[in-house]
N, C-alpha and C positions, 0 to 999 in steps of 0.2 A: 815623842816618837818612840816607837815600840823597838827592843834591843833588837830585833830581827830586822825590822826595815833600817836602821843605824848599820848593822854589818852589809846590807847589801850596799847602800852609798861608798861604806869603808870600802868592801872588796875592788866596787869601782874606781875608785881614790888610785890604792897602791897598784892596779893593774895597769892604770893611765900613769905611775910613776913607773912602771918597770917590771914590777915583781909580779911573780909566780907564786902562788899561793897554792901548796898541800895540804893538806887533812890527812895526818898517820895516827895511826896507834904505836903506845909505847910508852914508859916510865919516862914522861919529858916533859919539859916547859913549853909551850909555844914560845916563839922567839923570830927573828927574823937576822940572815946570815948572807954572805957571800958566797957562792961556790963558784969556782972556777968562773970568776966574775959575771956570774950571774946572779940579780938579786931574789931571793926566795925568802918568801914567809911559811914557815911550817907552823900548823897549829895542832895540838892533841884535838884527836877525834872525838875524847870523851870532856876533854873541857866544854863550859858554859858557853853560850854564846855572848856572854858577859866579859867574858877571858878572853873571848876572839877579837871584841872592840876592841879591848884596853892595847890586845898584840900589836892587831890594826892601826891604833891611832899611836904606839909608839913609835912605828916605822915610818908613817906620815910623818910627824912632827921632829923624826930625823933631814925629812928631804923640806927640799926648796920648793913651797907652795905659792908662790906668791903671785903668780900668774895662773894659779887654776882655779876658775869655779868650785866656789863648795857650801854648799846648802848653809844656810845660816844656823839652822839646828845642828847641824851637823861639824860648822865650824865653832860653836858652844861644847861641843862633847867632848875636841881635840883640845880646846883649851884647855879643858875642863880634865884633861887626863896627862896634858904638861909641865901642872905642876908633881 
């Protein structure tokens, strides 16, 4: 699966956990944060879409999946970024 169709599964992953996902620009890491107890993933605008996965599947493989459908390539990728 091509890294572009992997971030669209992902995006829908963390928006069905909660999160709000931005796109800034700025001297920064993508990362995923709390604010004012809401969950947000921020990703640099100019990062890869390679670097968005990895953000993606780290904030996944923070939460409680075990009741969601997830593409079987796509639950190889989470693994697969676990360790």
């Amino acid at each position: 699966m091509k890294p572009q169709h992997i971030n669209i599964e992902l995006g829908e992953i963390v928006k069905s956990l909660g999160y709000k996902v931005r796109k800034d620009t700025g001297n920064f890491r993508s990362n995923n944060c709390i604010i004012k107890e809401e969950k947000v993933i921020v990703l640099n605008k100019f990062a890869t879409v390679e670097s968005h996965n990895k953000t993606l599947a780290k904030a996944i493989n923070q939460e409680d999946i075990v009741g969601i459908f997830i593409k079987p390539v796509i639950r190889e990728f989470l693994d697969s970024e676990e360790k």
